[in-house]
RODRENGU-823500 format. One line per field, with one value per atom (N, C-alpha, C): y negated, z, x; residue number from 0; residue in one letter. Coordinates in nm, 2 decimals. Layout:
residues N
Y <- Y; ...
Z <- Z; ...
X <- X; ...
guba <- NUM; ...
kollum <- A; ...
This chain:
residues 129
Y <- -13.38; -13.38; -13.38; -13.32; -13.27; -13.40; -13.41; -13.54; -13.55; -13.43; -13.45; -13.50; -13.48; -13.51; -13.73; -13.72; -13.87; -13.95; -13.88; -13.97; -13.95; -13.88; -13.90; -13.97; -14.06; -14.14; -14.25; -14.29; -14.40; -14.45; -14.35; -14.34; -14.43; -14.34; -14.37; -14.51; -14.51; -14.69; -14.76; -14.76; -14.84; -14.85; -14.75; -14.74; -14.86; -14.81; -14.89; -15.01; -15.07; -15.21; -15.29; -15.19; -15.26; -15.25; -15.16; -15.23; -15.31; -15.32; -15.40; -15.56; -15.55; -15.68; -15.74; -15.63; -15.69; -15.70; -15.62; -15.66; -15.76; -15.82; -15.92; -16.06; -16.06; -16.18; -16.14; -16.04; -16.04; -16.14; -16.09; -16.09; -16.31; -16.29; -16.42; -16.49; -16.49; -16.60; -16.59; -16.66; -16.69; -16.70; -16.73; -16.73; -16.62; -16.54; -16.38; -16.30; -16.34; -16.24; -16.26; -16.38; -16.42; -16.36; -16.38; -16.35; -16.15; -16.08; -15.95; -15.90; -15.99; -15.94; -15.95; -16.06; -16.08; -15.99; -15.95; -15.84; -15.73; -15.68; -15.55; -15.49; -15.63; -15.63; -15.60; -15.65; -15.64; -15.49; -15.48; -15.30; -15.23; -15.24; -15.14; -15.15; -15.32; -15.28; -15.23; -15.25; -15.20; -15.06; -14.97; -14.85; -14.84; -14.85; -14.82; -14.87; -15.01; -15.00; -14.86; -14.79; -14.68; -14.58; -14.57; -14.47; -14.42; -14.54; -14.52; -14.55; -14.62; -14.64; -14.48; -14.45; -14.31; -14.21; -14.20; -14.09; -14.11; -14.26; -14.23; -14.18; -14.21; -14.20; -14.03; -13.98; -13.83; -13.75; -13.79; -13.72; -13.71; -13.90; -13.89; -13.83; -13.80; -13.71; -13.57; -13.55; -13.38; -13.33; -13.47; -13.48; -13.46; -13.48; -13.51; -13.62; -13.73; -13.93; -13.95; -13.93; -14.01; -14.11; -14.14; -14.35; -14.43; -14.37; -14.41; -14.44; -14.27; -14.28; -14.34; -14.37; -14.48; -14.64; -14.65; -14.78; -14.82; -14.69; -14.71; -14.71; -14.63; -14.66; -14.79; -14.85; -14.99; -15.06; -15.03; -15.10; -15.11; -15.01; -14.98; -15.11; -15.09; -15.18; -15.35; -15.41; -15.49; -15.51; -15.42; -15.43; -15.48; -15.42; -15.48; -15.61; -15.63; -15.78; -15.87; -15.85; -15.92; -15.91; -15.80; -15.81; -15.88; -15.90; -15.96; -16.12; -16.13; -16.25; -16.33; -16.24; -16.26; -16.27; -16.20; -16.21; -16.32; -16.39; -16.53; -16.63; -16.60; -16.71; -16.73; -16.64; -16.60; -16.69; -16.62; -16.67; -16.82; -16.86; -17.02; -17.08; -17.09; -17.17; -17.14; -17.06; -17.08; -17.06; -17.04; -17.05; -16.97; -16.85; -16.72; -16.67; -16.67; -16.63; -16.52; -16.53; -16.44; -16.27; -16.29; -16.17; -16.10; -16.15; -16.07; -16.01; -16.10; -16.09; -15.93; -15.96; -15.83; -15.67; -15.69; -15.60; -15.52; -15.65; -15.60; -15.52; -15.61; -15.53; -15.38; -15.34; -15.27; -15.13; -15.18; -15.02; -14.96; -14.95; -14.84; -14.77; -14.82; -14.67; -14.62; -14.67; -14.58; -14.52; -14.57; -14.45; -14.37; -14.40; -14.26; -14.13; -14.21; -14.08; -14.05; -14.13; -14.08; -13.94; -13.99; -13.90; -13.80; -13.81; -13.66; -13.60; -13.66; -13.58; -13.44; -13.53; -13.45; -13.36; -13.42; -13.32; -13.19; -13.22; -13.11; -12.98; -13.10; -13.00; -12.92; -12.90; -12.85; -12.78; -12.73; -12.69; -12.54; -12.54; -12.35; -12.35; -12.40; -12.34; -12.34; -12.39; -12.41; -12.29; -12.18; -12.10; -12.16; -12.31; -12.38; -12.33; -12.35; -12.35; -12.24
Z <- 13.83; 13.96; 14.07; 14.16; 14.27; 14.36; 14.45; 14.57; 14.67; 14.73; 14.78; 14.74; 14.66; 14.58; 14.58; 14.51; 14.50; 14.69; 14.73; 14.86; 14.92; 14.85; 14.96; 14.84; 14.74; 14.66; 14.72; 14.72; 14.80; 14.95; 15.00; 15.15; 15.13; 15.08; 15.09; 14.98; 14.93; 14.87; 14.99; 15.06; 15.10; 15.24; 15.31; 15.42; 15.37; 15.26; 15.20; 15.16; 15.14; 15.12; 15.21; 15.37; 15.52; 15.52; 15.56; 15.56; 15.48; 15.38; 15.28; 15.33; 15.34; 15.42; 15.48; 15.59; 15.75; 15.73; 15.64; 15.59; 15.53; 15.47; 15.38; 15.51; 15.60; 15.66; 15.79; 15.82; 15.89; 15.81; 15.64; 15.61; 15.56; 15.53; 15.44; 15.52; 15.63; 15.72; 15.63; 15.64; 15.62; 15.45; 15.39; 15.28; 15.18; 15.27; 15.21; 15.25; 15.39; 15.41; 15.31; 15.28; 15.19; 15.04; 15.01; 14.84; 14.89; 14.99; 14.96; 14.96; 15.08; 15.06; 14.95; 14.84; 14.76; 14.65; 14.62; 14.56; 14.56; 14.75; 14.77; 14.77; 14.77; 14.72; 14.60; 14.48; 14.37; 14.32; 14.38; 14.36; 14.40; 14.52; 14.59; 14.45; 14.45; 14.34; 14.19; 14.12; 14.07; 14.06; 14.19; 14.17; 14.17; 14.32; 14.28; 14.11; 14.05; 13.95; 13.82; 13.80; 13.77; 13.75; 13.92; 13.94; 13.89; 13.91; 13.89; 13.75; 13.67; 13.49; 13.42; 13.44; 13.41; 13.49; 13.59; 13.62; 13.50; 13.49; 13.39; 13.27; 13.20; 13.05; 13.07; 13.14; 13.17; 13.17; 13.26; 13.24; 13.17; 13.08; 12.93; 12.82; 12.88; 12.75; 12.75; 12.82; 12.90; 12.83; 12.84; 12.84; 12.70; 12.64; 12.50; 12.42; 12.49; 12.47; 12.41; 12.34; 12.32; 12.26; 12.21; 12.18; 12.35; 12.45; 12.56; 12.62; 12.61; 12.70; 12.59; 12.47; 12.42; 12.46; 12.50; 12.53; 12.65; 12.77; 12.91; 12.91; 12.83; 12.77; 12.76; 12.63; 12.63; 12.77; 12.84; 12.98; 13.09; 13.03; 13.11; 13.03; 12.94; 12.84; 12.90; 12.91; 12.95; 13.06; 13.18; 13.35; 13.33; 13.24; 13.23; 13.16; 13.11; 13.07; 13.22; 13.23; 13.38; 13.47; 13.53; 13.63; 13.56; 13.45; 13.42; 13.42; 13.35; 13.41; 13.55; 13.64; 13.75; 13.85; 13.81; 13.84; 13.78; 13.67; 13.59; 13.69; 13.74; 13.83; 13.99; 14.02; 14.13; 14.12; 14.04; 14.04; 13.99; 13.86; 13.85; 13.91; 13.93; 13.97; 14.12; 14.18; 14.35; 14.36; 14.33; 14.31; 14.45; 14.46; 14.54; 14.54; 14.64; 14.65; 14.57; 14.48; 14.40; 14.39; 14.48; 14.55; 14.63; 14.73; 14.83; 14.75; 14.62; 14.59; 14.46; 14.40; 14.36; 14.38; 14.52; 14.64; 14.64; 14.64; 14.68; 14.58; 14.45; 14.37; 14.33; 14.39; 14.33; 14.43; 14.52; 14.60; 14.54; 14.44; 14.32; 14.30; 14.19; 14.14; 14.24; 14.36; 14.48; 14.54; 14.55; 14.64; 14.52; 14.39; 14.30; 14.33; 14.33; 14.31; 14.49; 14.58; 14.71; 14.74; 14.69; 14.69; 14.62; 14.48; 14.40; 14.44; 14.51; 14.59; 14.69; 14.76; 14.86; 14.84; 14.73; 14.70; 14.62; 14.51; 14.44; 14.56; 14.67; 14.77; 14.83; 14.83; 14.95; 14.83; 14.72; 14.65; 14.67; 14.67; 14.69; 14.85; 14.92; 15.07; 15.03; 14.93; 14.88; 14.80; 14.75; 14.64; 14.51; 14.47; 14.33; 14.25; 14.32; 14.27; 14.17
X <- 11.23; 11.30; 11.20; 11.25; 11.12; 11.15; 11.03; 11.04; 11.14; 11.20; 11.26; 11.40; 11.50; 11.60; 11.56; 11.43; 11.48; 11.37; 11.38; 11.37; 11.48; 11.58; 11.72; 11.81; 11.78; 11.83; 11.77; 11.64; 11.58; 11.62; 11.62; 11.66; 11.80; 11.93; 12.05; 12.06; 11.97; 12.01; 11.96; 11.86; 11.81; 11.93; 11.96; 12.06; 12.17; 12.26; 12.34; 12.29; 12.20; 12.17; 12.15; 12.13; 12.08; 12.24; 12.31; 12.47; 12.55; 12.55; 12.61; 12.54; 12.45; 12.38; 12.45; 12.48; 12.50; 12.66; 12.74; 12.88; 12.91; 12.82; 12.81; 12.80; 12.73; 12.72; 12.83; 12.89; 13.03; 13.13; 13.15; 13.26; 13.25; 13.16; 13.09; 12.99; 12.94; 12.85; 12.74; 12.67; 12.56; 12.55; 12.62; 12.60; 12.65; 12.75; 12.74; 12.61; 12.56; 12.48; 12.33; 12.31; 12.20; 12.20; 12.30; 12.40; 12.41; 12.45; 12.42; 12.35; 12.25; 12.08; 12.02; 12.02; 11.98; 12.01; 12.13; 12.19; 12.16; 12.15; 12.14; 11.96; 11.85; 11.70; 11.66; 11.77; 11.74; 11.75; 11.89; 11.94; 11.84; 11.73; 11.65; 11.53; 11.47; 11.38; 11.40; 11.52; 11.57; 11.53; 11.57; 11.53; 11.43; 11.32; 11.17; 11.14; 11.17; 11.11; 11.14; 11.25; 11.27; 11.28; 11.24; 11.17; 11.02; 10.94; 10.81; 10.78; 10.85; 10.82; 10.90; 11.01; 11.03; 10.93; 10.90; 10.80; 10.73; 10.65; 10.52; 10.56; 10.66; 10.74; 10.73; 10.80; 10.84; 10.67; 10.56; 10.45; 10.38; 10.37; 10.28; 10.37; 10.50; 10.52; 10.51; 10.54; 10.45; 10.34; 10.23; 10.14; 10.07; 10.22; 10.18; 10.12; 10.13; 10.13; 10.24; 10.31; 10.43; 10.38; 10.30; 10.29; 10.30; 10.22; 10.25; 10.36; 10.44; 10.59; 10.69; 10.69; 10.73; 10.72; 10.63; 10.56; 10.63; 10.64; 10.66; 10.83; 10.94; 11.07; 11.09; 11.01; 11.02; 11.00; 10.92; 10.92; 11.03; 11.07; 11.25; 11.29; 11.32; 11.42; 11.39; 11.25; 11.22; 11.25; 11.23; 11.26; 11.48; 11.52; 11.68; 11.69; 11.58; 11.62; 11.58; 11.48; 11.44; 11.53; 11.60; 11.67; 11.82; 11.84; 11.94; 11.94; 11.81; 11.72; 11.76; 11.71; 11.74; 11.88; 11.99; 12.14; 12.16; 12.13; 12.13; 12.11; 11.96; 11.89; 11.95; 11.96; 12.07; 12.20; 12.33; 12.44; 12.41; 12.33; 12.42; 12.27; 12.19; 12.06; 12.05; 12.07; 12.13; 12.21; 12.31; 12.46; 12.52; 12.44; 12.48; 12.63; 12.67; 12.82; 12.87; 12.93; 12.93; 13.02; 13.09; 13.13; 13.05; 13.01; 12.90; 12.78; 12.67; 12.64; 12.65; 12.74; 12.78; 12.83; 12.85; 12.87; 12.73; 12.63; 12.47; 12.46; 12.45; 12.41; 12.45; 12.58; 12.64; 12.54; 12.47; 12.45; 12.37; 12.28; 12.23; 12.29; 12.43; 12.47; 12.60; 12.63; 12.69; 12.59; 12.48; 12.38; 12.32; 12.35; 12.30; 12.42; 12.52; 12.67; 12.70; 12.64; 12.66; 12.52; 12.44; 12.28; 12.31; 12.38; 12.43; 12.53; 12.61; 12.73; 12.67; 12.56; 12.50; 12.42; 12.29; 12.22; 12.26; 12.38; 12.47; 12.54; 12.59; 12.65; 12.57; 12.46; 12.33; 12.27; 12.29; 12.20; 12.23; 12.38; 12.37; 12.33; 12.33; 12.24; 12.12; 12.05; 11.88; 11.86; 11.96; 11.95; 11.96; 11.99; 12.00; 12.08; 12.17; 12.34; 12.35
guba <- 0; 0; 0; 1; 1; 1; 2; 2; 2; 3; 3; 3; 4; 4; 4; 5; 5; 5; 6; 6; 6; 7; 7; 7; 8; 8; 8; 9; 9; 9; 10; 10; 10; 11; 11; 11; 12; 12; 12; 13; 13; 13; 14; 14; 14; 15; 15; 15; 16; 16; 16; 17; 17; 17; 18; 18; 18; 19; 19; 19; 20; 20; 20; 21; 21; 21; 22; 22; 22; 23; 23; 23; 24; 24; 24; 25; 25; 25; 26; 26; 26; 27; 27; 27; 28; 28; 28; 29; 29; 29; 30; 30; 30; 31; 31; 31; 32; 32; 32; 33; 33; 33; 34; 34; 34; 35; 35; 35; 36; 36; 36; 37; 37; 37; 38; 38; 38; 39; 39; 39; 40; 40; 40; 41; 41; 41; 42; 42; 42; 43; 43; 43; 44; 44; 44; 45; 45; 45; 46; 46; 46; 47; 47; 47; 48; 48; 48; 49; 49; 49; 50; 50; 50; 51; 51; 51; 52; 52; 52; 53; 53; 53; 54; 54; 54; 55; 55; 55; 56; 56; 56; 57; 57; 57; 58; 58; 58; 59; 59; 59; 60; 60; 60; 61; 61; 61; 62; 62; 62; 63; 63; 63; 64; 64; 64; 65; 65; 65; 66; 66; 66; 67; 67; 67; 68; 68; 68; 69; 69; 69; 70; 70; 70; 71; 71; 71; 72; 72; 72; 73; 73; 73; 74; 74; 74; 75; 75; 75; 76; 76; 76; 77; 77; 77; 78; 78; 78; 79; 79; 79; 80; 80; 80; 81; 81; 81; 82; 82; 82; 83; 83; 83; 84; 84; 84; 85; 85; 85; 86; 86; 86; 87; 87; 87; 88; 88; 88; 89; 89; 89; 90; 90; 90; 91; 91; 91; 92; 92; 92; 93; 93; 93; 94; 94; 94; 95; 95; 95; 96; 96; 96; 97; 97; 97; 98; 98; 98; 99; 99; 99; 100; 100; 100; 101; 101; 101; 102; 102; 102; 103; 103; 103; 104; 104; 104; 105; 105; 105; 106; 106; 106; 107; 107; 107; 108; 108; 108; 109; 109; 109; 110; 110; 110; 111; 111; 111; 112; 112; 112; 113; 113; 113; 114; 114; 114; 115; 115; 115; 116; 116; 116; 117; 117; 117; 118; 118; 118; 119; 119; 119; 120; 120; 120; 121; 121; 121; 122; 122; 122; 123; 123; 123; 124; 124; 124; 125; 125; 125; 126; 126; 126; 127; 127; 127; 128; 128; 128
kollum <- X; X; X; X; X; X; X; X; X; X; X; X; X; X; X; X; X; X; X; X; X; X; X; X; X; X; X; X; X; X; X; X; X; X; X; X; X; X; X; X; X; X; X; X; X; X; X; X; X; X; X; X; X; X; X; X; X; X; X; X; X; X; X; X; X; X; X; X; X; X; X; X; X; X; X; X; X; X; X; X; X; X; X; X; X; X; X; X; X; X; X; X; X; X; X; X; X; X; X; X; X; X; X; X; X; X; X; X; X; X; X; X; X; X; X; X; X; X; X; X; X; X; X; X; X; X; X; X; X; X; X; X; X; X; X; X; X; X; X; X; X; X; X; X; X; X; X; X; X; X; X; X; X; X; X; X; X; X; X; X; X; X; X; X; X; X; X; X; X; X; X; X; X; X; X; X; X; X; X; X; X; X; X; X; X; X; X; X; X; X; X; X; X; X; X; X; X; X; X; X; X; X; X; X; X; X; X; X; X; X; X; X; X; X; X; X; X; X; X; X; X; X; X; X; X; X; X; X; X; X; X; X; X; X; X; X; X; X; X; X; X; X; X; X; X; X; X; X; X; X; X; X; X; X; X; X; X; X; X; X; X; X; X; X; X; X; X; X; X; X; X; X; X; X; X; X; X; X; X; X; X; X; X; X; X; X; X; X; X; X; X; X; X; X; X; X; X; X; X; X; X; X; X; X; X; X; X; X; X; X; X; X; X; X; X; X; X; X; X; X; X; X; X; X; X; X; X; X; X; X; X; X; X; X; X; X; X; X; X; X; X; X; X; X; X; X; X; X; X; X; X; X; X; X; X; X; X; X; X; X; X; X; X; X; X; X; X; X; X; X; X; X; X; X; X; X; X; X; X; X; X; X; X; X; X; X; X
């Protein structure tokens, strides 16, 4: 996948994570807006992490590494135990509002299918299509 495609995946999470925020402490005070932010931070690193362990997985296999991009897969697999980890630590150990909070988290995979909406749609004005 070329750069531009996932900087308007990055972009549009991150947009959506600054609103989901600021909807979160309209709807919920202070303790939605803490619980979406927290949500909607995890969702952002979430992706950078993703992003940058699949690049590596994808080039050392290119590359012809596969003991590497084996290695770096497993690092995905690990990166979901941790963030699950952390929705753990979140909900019952700061006992984050748990609606707002899940809102947050949710802006990944809406700004993946908001970002492929768009980028799918612009592809035939690009010659893709």
């Amino acid at each position: 996948m070329t750069t531009k495609p996932l900087a308007a995946i990055e972009k549009t999470n991150l947009v959506l994570a600054l609103a989901v925020t600021a909807l979160g402490g309209l709807a919920w005070g202070k303790a939605g807006l803490l619980a979406a932010g927290v949500g909607a931070a995890l969702a952002c690193l979430n992706l950078w992490a993703i992003h940058r362990l699949a690049a590596r997985a994808i080039a050392r296999a290119a590359a012809g590494a596969t003991a590497q991009a084996a290695g770096l897969v497993a690092a995905l697999a690990c990166k979901m135990l941790i963030l699950f980890a952390l929705v753990w630590v979140a909900i019952r150990v700061y006992n984050l509002a748990l609606v707002p909070f899940a809102i947050g988290i949710s802006v990944l995979p809406i700004s993946l299918v908001m970002a492929g909406l768009w980028i799918g749609s612009t592809a035939g004005e690009q010659g893709k299509a």
